[in-house]
C-alpha positions in Angstrom: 1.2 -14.9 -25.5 -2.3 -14.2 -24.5 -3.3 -10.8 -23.0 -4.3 -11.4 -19.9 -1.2 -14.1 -19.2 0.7 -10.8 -20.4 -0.6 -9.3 -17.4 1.3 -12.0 -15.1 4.6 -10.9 -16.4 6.6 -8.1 -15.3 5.5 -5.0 -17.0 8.5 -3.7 -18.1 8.7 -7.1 -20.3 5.3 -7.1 -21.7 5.6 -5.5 -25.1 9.1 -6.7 -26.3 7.0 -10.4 -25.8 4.4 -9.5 -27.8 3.5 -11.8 -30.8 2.9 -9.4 -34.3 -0.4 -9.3 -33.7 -0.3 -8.1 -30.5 2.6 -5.2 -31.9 0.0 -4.0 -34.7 -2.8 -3.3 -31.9 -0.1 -1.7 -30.3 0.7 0.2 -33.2 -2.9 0.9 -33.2 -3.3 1.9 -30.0 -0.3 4.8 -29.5 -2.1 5.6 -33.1 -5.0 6.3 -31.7 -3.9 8.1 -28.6 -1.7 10.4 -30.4 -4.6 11.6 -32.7 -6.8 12.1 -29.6 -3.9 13.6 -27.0 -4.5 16.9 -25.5 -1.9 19.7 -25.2 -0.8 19.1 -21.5 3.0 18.9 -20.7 4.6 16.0 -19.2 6.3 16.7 -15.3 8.0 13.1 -14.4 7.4 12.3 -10.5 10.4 14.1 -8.3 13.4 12.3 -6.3 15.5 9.8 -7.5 14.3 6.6 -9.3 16.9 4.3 -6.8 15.6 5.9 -4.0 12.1 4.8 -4.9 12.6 2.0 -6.5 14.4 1.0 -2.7 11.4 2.4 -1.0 9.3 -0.1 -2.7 12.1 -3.1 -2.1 11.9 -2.1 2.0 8.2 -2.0 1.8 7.7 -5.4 0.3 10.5 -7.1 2.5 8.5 -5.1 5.4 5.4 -6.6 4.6 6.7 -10.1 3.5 8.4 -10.5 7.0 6.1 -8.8 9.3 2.6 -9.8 7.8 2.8 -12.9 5.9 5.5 -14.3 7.6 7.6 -14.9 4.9 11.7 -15.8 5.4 13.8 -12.4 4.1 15.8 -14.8 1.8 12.7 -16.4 0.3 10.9 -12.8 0.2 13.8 -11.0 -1.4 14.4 -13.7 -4.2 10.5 -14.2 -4.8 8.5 -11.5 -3.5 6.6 -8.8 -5.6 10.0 -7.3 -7.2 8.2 -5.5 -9.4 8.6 -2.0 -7.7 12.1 -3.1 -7.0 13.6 -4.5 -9.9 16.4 -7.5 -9.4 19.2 -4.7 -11.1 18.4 -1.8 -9.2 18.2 -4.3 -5.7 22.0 -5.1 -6.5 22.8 -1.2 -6.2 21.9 -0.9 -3.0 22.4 -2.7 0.5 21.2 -6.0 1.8 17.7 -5.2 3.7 18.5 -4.9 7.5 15.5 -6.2 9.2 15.2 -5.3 13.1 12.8 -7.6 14.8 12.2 -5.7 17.7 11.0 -2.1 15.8 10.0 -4.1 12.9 11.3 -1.8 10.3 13.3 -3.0 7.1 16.2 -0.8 6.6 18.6 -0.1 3.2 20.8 1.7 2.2 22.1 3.6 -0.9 25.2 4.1 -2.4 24.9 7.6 -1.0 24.2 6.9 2.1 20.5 7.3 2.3 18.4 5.0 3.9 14.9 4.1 3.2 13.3 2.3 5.6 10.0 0.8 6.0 8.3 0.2 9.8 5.2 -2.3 10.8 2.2 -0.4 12.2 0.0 -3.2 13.3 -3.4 -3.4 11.4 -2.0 -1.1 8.7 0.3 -3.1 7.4 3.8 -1.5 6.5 4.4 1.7 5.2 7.5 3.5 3.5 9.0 6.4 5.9 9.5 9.8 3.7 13.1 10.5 2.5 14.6 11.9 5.5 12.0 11.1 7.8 11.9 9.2 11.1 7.8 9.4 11.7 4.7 9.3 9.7 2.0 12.0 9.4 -0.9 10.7 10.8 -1.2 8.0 14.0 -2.1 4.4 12.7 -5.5 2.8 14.5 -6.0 -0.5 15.8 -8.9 -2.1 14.1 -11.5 -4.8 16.0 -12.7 -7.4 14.1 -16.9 -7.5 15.1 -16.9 -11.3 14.0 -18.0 -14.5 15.8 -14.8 -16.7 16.4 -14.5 -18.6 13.4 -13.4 -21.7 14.5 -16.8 -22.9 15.5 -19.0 -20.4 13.1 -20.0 -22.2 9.9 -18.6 -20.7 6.1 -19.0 -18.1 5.1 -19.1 -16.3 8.1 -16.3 -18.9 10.1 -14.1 -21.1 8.9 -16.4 -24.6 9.5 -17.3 -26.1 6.4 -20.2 -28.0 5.5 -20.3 -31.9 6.1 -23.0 -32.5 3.5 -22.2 -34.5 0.5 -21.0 -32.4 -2.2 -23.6 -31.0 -4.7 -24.3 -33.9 -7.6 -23.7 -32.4 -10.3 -20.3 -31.6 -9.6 -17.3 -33.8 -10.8 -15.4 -33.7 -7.9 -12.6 -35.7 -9.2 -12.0 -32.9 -12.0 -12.4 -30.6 -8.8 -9.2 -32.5 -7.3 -7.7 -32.6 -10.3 -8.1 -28.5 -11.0 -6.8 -28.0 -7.4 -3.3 -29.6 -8.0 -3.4 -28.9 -11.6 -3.4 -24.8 -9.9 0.1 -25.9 -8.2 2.2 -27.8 -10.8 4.7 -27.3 -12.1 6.5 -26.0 -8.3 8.0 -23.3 -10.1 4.8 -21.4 -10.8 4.8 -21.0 -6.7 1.0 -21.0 -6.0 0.9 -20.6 -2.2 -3.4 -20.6 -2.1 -6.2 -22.1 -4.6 -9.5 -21.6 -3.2 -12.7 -22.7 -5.2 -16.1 -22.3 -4.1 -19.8 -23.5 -5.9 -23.4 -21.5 -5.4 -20.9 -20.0 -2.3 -19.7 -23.2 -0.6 -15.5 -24.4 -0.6 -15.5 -27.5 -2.8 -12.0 -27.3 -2.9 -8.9 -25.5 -1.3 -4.7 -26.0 -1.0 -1.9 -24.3 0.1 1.4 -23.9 -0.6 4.1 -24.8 2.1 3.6 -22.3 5.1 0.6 -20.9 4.0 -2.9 -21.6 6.0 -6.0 -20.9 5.1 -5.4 -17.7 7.5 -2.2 -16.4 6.5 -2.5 -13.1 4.5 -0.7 -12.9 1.3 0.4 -10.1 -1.4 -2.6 -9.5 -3.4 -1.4 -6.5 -5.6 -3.9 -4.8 -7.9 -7.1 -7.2 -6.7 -7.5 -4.2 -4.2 -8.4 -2.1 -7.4 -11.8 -3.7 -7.2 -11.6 -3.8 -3.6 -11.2 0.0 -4.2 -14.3 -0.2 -6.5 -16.3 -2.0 -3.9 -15.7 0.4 -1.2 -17.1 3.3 -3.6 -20.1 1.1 -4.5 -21.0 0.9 -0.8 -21.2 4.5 -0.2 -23.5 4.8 -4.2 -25.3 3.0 -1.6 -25.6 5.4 0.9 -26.2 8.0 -1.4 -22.9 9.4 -1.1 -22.3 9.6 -5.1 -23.7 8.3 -8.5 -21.6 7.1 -11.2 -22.6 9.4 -13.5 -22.0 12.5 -11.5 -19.0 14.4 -11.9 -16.1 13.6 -9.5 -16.0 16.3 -6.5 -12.2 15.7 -6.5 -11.5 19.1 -4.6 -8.1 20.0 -6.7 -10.4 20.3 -9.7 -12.6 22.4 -8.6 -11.4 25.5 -9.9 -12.5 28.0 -12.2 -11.8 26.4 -15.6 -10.6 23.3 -15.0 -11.8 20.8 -17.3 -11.1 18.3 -15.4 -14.0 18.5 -13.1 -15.9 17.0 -16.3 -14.6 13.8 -15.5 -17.1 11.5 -14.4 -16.9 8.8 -11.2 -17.4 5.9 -14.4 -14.3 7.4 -15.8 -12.5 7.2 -12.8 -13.5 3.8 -12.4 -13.3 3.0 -15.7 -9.6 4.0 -16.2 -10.3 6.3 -18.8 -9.9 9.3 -16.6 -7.5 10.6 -19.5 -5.1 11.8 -16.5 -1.1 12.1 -17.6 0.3 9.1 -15.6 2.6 7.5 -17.1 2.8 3.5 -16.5 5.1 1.1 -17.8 1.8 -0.9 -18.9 1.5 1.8 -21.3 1.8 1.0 -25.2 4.0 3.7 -25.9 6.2 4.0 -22.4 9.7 5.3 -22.6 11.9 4.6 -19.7 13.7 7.8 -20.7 11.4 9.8 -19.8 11.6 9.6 -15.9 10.2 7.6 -13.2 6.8 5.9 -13.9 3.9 7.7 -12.0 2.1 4.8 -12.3 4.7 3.3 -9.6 5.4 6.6 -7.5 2.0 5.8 -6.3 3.6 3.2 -4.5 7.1 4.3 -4.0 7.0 8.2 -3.6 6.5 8.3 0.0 4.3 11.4 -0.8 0.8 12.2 -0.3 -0.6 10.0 -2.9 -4.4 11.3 -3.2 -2.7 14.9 -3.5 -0.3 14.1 -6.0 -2.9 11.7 -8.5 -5.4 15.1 -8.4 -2.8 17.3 -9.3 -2.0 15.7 -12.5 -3.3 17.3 -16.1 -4.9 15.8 -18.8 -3.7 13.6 -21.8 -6.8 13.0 -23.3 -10.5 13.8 -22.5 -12.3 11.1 -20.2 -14.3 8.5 -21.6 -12.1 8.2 -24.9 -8.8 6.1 -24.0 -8.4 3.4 -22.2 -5.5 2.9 -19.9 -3.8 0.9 -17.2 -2.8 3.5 -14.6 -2.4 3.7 -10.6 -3.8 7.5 -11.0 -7.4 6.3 -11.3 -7.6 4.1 -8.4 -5.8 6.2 -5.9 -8.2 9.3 -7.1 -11.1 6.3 -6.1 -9.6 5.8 -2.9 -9.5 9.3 -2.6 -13.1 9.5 -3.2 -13.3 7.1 -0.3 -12.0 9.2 1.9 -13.9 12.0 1.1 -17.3 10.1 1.1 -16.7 8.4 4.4 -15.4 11.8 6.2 -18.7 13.4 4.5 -20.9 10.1 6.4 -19.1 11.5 9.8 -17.5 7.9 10.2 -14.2 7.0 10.7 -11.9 6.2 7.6 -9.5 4.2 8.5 -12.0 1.4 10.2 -15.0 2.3 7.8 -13.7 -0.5 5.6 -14.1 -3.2 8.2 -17.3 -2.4 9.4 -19.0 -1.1 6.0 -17.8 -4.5 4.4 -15.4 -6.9 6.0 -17.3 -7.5 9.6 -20.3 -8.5 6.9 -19.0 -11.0 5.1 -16.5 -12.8 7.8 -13.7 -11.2 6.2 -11.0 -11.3 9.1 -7.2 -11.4 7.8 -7.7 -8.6 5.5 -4.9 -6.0 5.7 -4.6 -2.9 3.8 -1.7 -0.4 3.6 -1.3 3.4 3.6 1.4 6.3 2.6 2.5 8.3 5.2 -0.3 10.8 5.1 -2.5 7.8 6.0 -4.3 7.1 2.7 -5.3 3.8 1.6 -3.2 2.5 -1.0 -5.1 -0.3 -2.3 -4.3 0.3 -5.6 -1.8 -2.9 -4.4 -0.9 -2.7 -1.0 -3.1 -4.7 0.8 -2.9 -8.3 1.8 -5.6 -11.3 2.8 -5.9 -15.1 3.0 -7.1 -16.8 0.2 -10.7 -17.9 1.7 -11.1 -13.9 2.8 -10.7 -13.0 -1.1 -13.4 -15.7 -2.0 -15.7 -14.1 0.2 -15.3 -11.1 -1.5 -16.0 -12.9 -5.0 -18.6 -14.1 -3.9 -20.3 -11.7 -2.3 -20.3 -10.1 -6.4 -21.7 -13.4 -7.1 -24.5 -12.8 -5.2 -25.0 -9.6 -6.7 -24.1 -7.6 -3.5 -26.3 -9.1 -1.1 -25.3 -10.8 1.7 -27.5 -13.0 4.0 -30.1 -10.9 2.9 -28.8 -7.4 3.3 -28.0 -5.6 0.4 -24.0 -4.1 0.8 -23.9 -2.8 -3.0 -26.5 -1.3 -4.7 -28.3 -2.7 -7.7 -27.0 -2.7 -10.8 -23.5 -2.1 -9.0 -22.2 -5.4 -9.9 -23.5 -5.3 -13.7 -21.6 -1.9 -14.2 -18.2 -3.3 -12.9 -18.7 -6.6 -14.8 -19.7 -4.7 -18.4 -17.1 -3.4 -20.6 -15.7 0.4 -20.4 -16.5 2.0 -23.4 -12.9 3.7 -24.1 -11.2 0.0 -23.6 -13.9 -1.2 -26.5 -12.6 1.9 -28.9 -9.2 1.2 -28.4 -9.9 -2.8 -29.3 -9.0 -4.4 -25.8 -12.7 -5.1 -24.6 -10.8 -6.6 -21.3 -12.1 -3.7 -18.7 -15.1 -3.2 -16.5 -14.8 -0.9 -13.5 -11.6 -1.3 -11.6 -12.3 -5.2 -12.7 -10.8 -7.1 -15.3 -13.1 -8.6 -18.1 -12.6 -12.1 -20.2 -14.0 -10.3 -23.0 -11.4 -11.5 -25.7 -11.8 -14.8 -24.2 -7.8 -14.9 -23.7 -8.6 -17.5 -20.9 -10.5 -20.7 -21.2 -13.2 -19.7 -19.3 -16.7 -17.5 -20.2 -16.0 -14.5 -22.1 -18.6 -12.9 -19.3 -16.5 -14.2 -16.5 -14.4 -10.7 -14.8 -11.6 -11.0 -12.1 -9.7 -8.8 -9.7 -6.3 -9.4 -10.4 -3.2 -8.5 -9.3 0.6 -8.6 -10.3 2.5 -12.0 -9.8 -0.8 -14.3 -10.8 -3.1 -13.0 -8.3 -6.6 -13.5 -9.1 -9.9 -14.2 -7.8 -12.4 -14.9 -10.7 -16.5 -14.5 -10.9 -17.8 -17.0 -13.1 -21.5 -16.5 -12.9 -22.5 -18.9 -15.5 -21.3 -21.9 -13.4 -21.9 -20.4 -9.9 -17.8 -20.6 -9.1 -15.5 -18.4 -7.8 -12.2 -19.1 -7.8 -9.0 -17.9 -6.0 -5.4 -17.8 -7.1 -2.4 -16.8 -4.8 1.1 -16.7 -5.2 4.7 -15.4 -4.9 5.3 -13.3 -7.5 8.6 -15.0 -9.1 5.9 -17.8 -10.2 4.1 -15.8 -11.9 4.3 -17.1 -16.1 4.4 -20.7 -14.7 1.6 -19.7 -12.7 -0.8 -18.1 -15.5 -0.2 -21.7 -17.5 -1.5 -23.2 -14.6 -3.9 -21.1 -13.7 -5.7 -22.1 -17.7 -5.1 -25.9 -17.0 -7.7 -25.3 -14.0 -10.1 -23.5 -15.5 -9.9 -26.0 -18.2 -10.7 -28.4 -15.6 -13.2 -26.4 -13.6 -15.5 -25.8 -16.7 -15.7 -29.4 -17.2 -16.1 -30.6 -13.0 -18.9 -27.8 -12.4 -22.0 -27.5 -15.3 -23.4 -24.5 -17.0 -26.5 -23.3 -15.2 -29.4 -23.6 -16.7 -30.9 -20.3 -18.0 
């Protein structure tokens, strides 16, 4: 099994399927971490794992129903379980969903119940244990955008009616698009390809539009990334400059050596344990990685409060901690601009680029948790690739600075020392050339086989959707369109 089809797979799963190359590098890798590992003590992530693990099941049933539309049936059996795994789900209660409050409900052997409760334009969020409110007062966000049905792409939803580009094999095109969708099992529900920024091809799965917002998981990592390149912009930060997380900022603490590029490269050396991780022992307590998620706590507060494992900049690892504390660099960069944070991210980026169905979802203290929880249409997330296409300039305005789109797109150094050159910032790299497209080619990508792929050599950007219980049949599919893609659409000439 290829790494990055690995990444399709439940996480849990992904080292027991390992071929022996794959266990010697990770023999390697918890090798190398243990010769470079810090001593910092461990604290797993408080409460009890059912309860959180049923905090995430509510959330995702919330957010299947209420957003995307989804039936409960359909969602429960094939929705994003994993932050609610199919064993732990049969401990507890059936999801009551109440269509008037919208709020998923359920319930634990002990009588608890975690519920989760639509807020309009922030999505759903996960109630505290115990609590019947949230901590801040969700916002209703307007959408400054021309009405797309008679605006032309990218900025509406017209599309050209000028013959398709020459040099393109459209028949491969077709062919890639259903290619993306067979067998049914690997439930695609949106393919979305665009050339030099114009839809050559799109299909959706049954019940999906090109409008209906779907569950995009950990592609809000580099939307995470994008939203801290915007305020580089605005001379908010630099990449190089120590983080001003405010929790580090005490006399002594080494961790205010670690650098924004750490952060974004995941190589923050924070203690946060993830299942993702080479060495991960259930044993040891709840994943931190998913208490992100599931916790119900203040996210940002609980990410800066952890210690180190290693120093930044040496390992390389897969971990919710170092997006969340880039989110929570957000937060503190917008506040510092005077603007609002919760609709900042709409009118910084999204009213730019004709970006309407994107939804993305909090805690309870009113952080942004688009480490995963966020949700868009499958044309919205090709705007986003392609405005990295275009270098971060759209219609002539520039929305991320230069050189932003180069440093997400290169290699972290600390992924390179540990032998997996497959990371950028908060983007995903083809640097191993796992899939069978250009080893300079980087993705957001997300749990389930969601994916939307930059492929600056051939001017494409490509878009992958789907329900999560798909997901191996849909990584095998996802390489049979590339496959085709690479041979419809030419290399540009240098």
């Amino acid at each position: 099994m290829n790494r990055i089809a690995s990444f399709f797979i439940p996480a849990l799963l992904l080292w027991g399927c390992l071929n022996a190359g794959a266990q010697d590098l990770r023999s390697k890798l918890i090798a190398r971490a243990a010769a470079l590992e810090l001593k910092t003590a461990y604290k797993a992530p408080p409460g009890d794992a059912l309860s959180h693990n049923t905090s995430g099941y509510a959330k995702i049933m919330c957010s299947a129903v209420f957003i995307t539309g989804l039936k409960p049936d359909f969602a429960a059996e094939n929705v994003g379980y994993f932050t609610s795994p199919y064993a732990e789900r049969a401990k507890v209660g059936k999801p009551v969903i109440d269509y008037e409050k919208k709020s998923v409900s359920i319930t634990l052997p002990n009588g608890v119940t975690r519920t989760a409760i639509y807020v309009g334009d922030a999505g759903c969020v996960t109630l505290p244990e115990g609590s019947s409110s949230l901590n801040y007062k969700p916002v209703t966000i307007s959408r400054n955008l021309p009405d797309p049905a008679t605006t032309p792409w990218p900025m509406g939803d017209v599309l050209s009616t000028a013959p398709m580009p020459a040099e393109v094999d459209m028949a491969k095109v077709t062919q890639a698009i259903n290619a993306a969708f067979e067998p049914a099992e690997a439930q695609t529900a949106a393919f979305v390809v665009t050339y030099k920024g114009r839809i050559i091809g799109e299909r959706y799965g049954e019940g999906i539009t090109k409008d209906t917002p779907l569950e995009s998981w950990s592609m809000g990592k580099s939307l995470s990334a994008t939203f801290l390149g915007i305020l580089i912009g605005k001379g908010v930060y630099t990449l190089d400059q120590p983080a001003p997380i405010p929790q580090w900022q005490g006399k002594g603490d080494e961790r205010a050596r670690i650098r924004i590029m750490d952060i974004m490269h995941m190589s923050s050396g924070l203690r946060c344990r993830a299942p993702q991780d080479p060495d991960y022992d259930p044993a040891l307590g709840y994943p931190d990685h998913l208490y992100l998620y599931t916790g119900g706590a203040n996210s940002f507060d609980y990410a800066a409060s952890l210690p180190q494992q290693w120093l930044p900049n040496t390992v390389g690892r897969y971990r919710n901690c170092d997006p969340v504390l880039t989110n929570y660099l957000n937060r503190l960069g917008i506040e510092k601009l005077g603007q609002p944070y919760h609709t900042f991210p709409q009118r910084a980026l999204f009213d730019k680029i004709g970006v309407r169905s994107m939804i993305m979802e909090t805690d309870p203290y009113g952080n942004f948790l688009t480490q995963g929880y966020e949700f868009a249409s499958g044309r919205d997330w090709a705007r986003v690739g392609n405005l990295y296409l275009q270098d971060g300039v759209w219609n002539g305005e520039r929305i991320l600075p230069e050189g932003f789109t180069k440093f997400v797109s290169t290699l972290a150094p600390a992924w390179v020392a540990d032998g997996r050159p497959i990371y950028g910032g908060l983007f995903w790299i083809n640097g191993d050339g796992a899939r069978p497209i250009p080893k300079e080619a980087y993705m957001m990508l997300g749990a389930g086989g969601q994916s939307t792929t930059i492929i600056p050599s051939h001017d494409l950007v490509v878009v992958r959707l789907g329900h999560y219980k798909g997901s191996q049949a849909g990584a095998k599919a996802l390489d049979k369109a590339y496959s085709l893609l690479m041979e419809a659409v030419p290399e540009k000439k240098k």
